[in-house]
C-alpha positions in Angstrom: 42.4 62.1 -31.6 45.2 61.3 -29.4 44.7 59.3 -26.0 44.8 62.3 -23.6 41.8 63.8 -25.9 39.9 60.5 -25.8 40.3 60.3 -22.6 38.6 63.8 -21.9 35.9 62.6 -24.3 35.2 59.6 -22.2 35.0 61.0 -18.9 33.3 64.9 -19.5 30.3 65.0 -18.6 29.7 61.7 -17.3 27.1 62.3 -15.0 24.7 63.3 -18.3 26.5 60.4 -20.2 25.0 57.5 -16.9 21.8 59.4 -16.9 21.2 59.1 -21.0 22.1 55.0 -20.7 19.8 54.5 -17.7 16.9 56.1 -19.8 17.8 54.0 -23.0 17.9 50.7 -20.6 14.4 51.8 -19.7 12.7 52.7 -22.5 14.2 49.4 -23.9 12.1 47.6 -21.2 9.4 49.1 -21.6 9.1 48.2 -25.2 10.3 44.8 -24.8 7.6 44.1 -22.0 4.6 45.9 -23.6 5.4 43.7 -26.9 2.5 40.9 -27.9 3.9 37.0 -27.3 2.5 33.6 -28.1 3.6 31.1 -25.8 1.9 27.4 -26.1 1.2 25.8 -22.5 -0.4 22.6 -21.3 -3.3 22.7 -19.5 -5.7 20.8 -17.2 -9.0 19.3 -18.3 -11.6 19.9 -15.9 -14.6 18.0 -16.5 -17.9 19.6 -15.6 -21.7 18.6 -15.2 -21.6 14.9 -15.2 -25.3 13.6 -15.0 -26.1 12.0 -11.9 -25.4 8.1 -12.5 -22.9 8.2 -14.5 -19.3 7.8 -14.5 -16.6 8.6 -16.8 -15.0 6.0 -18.4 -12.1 4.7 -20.4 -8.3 6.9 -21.4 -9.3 10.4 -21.4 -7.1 13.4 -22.2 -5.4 15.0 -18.5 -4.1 18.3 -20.6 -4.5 19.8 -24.0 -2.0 22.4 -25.5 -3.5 25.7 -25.4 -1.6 28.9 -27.4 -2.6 31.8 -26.1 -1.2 35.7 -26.8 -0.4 38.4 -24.3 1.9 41.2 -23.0 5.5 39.6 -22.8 5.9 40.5 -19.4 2.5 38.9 -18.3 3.4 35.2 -20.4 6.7 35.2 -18.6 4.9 34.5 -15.3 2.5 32.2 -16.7 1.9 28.3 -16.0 -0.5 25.7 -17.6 -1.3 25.6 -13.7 -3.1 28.9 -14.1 -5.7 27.6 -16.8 -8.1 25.2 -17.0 -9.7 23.9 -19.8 -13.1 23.3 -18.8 -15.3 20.4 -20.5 -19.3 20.7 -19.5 -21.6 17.1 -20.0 -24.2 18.5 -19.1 -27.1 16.5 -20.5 -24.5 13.5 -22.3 -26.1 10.4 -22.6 -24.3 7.0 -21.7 -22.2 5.7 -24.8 -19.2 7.5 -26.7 -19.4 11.3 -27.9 -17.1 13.5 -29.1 -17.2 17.2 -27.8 -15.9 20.2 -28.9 -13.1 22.6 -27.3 -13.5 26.3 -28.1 -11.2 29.1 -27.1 -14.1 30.2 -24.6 -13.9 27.0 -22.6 -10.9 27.8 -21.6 -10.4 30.0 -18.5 -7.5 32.6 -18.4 -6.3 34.9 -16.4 -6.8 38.9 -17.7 -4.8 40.2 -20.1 -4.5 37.2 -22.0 -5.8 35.3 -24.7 -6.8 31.8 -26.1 -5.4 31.6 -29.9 -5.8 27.8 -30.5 -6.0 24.7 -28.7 -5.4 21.0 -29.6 -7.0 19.1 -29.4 -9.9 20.7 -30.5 -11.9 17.3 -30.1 -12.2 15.6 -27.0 -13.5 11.3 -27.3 -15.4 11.2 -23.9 -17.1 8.0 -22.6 -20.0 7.3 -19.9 -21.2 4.6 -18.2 -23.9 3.8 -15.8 -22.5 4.3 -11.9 -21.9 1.3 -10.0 -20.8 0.2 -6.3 -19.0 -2.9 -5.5 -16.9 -4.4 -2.4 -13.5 -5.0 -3.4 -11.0 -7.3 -0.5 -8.2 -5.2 1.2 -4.6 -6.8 0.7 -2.1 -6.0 3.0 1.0 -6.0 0.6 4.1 -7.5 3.0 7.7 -6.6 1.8 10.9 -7.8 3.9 11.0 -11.0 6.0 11.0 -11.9 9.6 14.4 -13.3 11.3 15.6 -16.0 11.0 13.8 -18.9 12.9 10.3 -16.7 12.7 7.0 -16.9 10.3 4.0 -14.7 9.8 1.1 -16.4 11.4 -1.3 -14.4 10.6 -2.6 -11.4 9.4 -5.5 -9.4 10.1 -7.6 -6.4 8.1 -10.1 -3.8 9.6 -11.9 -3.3 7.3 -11.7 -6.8 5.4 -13.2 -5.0 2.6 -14.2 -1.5 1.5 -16.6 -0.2 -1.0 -15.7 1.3 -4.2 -17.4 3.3 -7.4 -16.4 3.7 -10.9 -18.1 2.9 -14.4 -19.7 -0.7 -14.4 -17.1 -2.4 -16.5 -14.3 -1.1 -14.9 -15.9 -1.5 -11.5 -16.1 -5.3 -12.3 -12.8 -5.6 -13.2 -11.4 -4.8 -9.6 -11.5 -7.9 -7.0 -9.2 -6.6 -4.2 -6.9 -3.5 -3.4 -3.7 -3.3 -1.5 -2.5 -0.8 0.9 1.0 1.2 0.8 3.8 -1.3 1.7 4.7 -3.0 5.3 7.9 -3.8 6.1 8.6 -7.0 8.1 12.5 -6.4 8.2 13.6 -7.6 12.2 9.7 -8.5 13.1 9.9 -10.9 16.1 6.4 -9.4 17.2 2.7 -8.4 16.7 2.9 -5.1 14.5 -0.7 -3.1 14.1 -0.7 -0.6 11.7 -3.1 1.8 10.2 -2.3 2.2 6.7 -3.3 4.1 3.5 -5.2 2.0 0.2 -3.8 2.1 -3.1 -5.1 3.7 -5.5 -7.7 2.3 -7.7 -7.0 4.2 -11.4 -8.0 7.2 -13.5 -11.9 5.9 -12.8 -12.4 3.9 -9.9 -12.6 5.5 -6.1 -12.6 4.5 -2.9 -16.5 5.8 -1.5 -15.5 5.9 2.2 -12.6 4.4 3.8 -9.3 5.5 2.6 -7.3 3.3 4.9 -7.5 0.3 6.9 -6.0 -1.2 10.7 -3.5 -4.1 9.5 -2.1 -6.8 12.2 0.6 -8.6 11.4 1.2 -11.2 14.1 5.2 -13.2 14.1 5.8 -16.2 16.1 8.6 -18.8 15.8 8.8 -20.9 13.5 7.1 -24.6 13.9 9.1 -27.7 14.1 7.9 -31.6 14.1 9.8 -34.1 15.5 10.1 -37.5 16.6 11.9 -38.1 20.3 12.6 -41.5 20.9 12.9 -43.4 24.4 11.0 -41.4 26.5 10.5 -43.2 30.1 7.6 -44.4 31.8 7.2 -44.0 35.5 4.4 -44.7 37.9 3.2 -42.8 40.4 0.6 -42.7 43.3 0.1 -46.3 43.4 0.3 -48.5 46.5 1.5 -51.9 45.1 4.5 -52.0 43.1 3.2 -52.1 39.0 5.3 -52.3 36.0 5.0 -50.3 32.7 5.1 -52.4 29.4 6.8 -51.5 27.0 9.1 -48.8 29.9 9.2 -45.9 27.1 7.2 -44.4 24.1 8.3 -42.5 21.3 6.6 -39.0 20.8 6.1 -37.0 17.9 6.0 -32.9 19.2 5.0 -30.2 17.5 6.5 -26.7 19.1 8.7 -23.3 18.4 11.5 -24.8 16.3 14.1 -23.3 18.9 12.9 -25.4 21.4 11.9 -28.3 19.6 15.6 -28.5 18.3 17.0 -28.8 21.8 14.5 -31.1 23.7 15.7 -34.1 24.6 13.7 -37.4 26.6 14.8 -36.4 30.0 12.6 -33.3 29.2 9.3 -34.8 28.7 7.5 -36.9 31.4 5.5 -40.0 30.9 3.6 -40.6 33.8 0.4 -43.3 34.5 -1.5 -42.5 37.7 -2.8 -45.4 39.1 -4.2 -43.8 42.7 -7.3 -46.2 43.7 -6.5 -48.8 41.3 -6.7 -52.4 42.6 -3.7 -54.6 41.8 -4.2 -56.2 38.5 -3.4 -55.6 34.8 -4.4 -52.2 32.8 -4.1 -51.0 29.9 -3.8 -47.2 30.0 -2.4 -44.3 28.2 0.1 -42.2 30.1 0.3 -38.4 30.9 2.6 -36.5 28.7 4.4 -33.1 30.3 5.9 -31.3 27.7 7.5 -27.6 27.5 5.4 -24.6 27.4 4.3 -23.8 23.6 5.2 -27.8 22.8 2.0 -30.1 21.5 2.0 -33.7 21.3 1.0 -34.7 18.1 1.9 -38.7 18.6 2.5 -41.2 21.0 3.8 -45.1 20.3 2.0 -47.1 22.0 -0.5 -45.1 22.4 -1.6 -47.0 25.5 1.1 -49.8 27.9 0.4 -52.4 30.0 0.7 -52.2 33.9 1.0 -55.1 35.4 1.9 -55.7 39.3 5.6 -57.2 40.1 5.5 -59.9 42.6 3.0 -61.7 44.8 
């Protein structure tokens, strides 16, 4: 056949020719699709029936591989989302038992069907219910600036209530909530936040989060300041402070602390109404705002009148 005749036989008839390949396509679909499959999936376990006060307990299987059979075309679509493998306890006893999975406890969609699943055997565990209060724990992560400390931190609800199997109930003194970040805190930060959760067993009963304040304030400095002056005031005869300066020991914002100096602080005795004669009297300390005095040596000087 030479080319000009192959050609001819290529391109006669080619409407008939497109027609005859679209059918073939189709009826090669068709029996692809309507042929039988197995496709192995894993699946959910549901468990079903527990008797009122008790609690599941223990590791426990989340999914079991089911095999099931069905039209090609139906399997391609198919998820271990769309079944569940449903386990009843309906009348278990506390303690360990072993139950059986059948085919039939395991709910398909139509059209297709359970041909094994494993495992077949399910170890299941129950305990008696119990309720305990468990602490909340805020759980802090990042740090204040520089120069700033957490100074305190408060929790609405201090604690919650929670409910699991006995053992595992005991087992649980405290839960934290979802991370707070202090990062650039110079402040008071209130938050409502979400709880952890517990595990595969224990639940929260109510609350499912909890009010955290975190309050910042500078950080606290100590220090001694040495030669602070003594001066009298409101008196009518001329008196004389012995020794003429204390030394204090201040407790404050460390910012402030850092920079006081004596000329900052007064040291005052009052003596209004006071006869002339000698006394023995502790002055009156003025200090910055947010600055304590922890100290003061002598704690108490000796006025005594100058002259005649």
């Amino acid at each position: 056949m030479d080319g000009r005749s192959l050609r001819g036989w290529l391109t006669g008839n080619w409407e008939l020719k497109i027609l005859s390949l679209l059918a073939a396509s189709v009826l090669w679909f068709l029996v692809v699709s309507g042929e039988k499959a197995h496709v192995r999936l894993a699946v959910p376990v549901e468990f079903d029936a527990i008797p009122a006060g008790l609690e599941l307990a223990g590791e426990r299987p989340e999914s079991v591989d089911v095999e099931v059979q069905g039209l090609r075309s139906r399997l391609a679509r198919l998820s271990g989302e769309d079944l569940r493998a449903s386990v009843g306890l309906a009348g278990a006893r506390a303690g360990e038992s072993t139950i059986r999975l059948l085919p039939e406890n395991i709910r398909v969609p139509r059209g297709v069907t359970v041909v094994r699943v494993s495992p077949s055997r399910l170890r299941v565990v129950l305990e008696p219910s119990e309720t305990a209060m468990v602490r909340v724990v805020p759980r802090l992560t990042g740090q204040p600036p520089a120069g700033y400390r957490v100074a305190r931190v408060l929790v609405s609800p201090a604690e919650v209530e929670v409910r699991g199997p006995r053992r595992e109930v005991g087992r649980w003194k405290q839960v934290e909530t979802d991370s707070i970040d202090l990062s650039g805190l110079t402040g008071t930060l209130t938050r409502r936040t979400s709880l952890d959760a517990l595990g595969n067993s224990v639940r929260l009963v109510r609350d499912r989060s909890v009010e955290v304040t975190i309050e910042v304030a500078e950080e606290l400095a100590t220090r001694r300041i040495v030669g602070v002056p003594v001066r009298v005031a409101s008196v009518a005869w001329d008196a004389r402070p012995v020794p003429a300066t204390v030394d204090l020991v201040v407790r404050g914002p460390l910012a402030r602390v850092k920079e006081l100096t004596a000329s900052q602080v007064a040291a005052v005795l009052v003596l209004k109404g006071l006869r002339r004669k000698v006394y023995r009297l502790a002055p009156t300390i003025t200090l910055p705002q947010g600055v304590e005095l922890i100290q003061m040596d002598p704690p108490r000087v000796t006025v005594e009148a100058v002259g005649s």
